[in-house]
N, C-alpha and C positions, 0 to 999 in steps of 0.2 A: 385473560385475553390471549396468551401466547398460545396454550392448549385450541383457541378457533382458529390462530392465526397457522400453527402447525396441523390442522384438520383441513384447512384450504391448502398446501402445500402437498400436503397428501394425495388430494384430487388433482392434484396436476395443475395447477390455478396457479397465474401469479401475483406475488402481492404488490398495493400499491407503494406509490411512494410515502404517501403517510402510511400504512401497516409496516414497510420495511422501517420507517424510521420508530415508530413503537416496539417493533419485536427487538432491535437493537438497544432502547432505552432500558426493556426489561431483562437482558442480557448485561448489560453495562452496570445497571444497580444492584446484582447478583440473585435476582427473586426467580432467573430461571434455574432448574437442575442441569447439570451435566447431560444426561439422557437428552435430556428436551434441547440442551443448547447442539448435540453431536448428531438429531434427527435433523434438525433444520439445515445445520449445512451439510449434510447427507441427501438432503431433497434437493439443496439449490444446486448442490453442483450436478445430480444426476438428471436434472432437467434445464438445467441453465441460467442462470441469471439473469433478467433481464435490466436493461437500462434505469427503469424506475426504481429495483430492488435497489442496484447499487446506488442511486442519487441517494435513498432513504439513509441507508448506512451510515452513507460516509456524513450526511447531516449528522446524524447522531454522533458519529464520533468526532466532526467536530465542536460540536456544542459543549463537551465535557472535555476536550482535550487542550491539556495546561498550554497556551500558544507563546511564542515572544513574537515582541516583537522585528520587525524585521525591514531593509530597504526593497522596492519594487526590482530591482535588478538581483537578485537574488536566484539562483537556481536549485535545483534537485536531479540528482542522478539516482534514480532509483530501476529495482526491476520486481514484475509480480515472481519470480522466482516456478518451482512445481514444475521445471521444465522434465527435471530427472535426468538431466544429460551429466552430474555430479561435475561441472565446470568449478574452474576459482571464480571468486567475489568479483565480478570488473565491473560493477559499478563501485565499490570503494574506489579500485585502484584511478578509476576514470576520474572520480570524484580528487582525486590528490593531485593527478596532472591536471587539471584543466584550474586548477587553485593557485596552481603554481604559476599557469599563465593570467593572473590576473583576476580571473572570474568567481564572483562570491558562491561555495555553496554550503550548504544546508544539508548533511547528507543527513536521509533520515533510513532509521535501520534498525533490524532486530536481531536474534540468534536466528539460526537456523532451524527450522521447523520440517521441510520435507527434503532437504539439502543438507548436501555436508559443512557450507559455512555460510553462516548469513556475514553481514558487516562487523555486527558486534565480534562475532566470533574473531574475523578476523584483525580487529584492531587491538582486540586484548592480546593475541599471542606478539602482535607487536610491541606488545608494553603500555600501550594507549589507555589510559583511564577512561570508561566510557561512559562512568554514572556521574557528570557535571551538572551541576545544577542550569537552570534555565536563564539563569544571569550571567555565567560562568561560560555557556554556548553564546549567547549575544554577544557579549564581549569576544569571544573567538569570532564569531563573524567579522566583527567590523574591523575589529585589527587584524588579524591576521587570512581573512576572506576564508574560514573555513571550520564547519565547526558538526560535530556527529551527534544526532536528537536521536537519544536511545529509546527505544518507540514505548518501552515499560514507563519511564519516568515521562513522558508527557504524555500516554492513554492509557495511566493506572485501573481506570476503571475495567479495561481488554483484559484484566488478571482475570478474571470470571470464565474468558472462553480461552486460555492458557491450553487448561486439562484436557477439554476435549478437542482440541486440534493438535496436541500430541497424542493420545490416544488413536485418533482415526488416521492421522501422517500422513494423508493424502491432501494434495492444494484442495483448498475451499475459497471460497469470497473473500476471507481474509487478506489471502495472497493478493486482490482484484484491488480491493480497497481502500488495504495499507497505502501504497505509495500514493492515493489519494489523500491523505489526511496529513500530510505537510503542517508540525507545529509554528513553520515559520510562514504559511499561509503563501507557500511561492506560488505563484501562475505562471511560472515557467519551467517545463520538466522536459527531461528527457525520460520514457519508461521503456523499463523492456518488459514485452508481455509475451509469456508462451505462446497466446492462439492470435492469430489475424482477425477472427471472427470475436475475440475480445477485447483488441485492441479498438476494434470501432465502434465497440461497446462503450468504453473507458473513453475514447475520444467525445462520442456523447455525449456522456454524463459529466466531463469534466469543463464539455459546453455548456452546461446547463449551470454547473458549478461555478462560473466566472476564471475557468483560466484564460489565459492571454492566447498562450503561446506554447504547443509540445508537442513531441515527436514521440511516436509510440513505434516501438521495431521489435520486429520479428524475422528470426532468421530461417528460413526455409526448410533448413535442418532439424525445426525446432527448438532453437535455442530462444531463451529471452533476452537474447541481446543481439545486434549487430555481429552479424558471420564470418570469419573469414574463410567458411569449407562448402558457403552455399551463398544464393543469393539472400537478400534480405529486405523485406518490406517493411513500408513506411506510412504511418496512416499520423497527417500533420495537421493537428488542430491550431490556426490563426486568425485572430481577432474574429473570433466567433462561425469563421469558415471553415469543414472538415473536406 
């Protein structure tokens, strides 16, 4: 099925929300190749993603992704990252201050893939232990409002497309997705997305998705997060109005 579903992708076609959630199923249980997994998102990102692709996805990766549970006040600071501007990490750093004021989050995060430091990266040189278990993060939630979902250990099955999104090193869907697939199932995010014309994408689909409440920014400059060397747009999805 994957070989028809990458022969429409070829053609410039995009796929449904149910295809994207199958080509991801067969990616996820490892039955695709390398090749097959590095064309697909080689097609999606040179024609675009559209809103249904990403709905598809991020189903599938939540259906298999280890979840905890969690309270409705719970946040995420996350960002699609691939901006290439080689910035520090600030959504960790965002994630530790605003914990400190009170506010519970969930930061979910990987290494760094087309960037110099994802989250992970950066909490290990701090000494941070970041492979806790999924009972081990809950309990950091609720006590101490703050706890880091290392995106390996709760979407094991993404070891599959590891290889060839280092291989290729340029953002793909993944980038898009990721901070879509929240283990702790928040509905309320802050993202930072490199493109505007993505971000309204993501605002979407994370309509469609059942989130509450999020703010997708983009800084003018290009950056995936909030500027302060330009302006920065703000595309706010609430109670189902973008």
């Amino acid at each position: 099925m994957l070989k028809q579903l990458l022969s429409k992708c070829a053609e410039g076609k995009a796929l449904t929300e149910d295809e994207a959630y199958a080509a991801m199923n067969i990616i996820m249980s490892g039955e695709a190749t390398d090749s097959q997994i590095a064309s697909l998102l080689s097609m999606l990102r040179l024609r675009g993603e559209t809103v249904d692709e990403l709905v598809g996805f991020v189903r599938a990766m939540r259906d298999r992704m280890t979840a905890i549970e969690a309270s409705d006040d719970v946040i995420d600071t996350c960002g699609t990252g691939g901006d290439g501007a080689a910035t520090f990490n600030v959504s960790t750093a965002a994630a530790i201050v605003i914990s400190s004021l009170g506010v519970k989050v969930a930061k979910h995060g990987n290494r760094a893939v087309s960037s110099k430091s994802g989250s992970a990266d950066v909490l290990e040189r701090l000494g941070i232990d970041i492979h806790t278990s999924p009972s081990a993060a809950k309990q950091a939630l609720e006590t101490k409002g703050l706890a880091f979902l290392f995106a390996p250990l709760y979407h094991a099955a993404m070891k599959h497309a590891a290889g060839p999104r280092k291989e290729i090193g340029f953002r793909t869907v993944f980038n898009l997705i990721g901070p879509l697939a929240n283990p702790a199932r928040c509905k309320r995010q802050v993202v930072g997305v490199y493109s505007t014309c993505y971000a309204e994408k993501l605002a979407e689909a994370m309509r469609r998705l059942g989130s509450e409440h999020v703010l997708f920014v983009t800084g003018r400059d290009g950056l995936d997060e909030c500027s302060i060397a330009a302006e920065t747009d703000v595309v706010e999805l609430k109670d189902g109005a973008i």
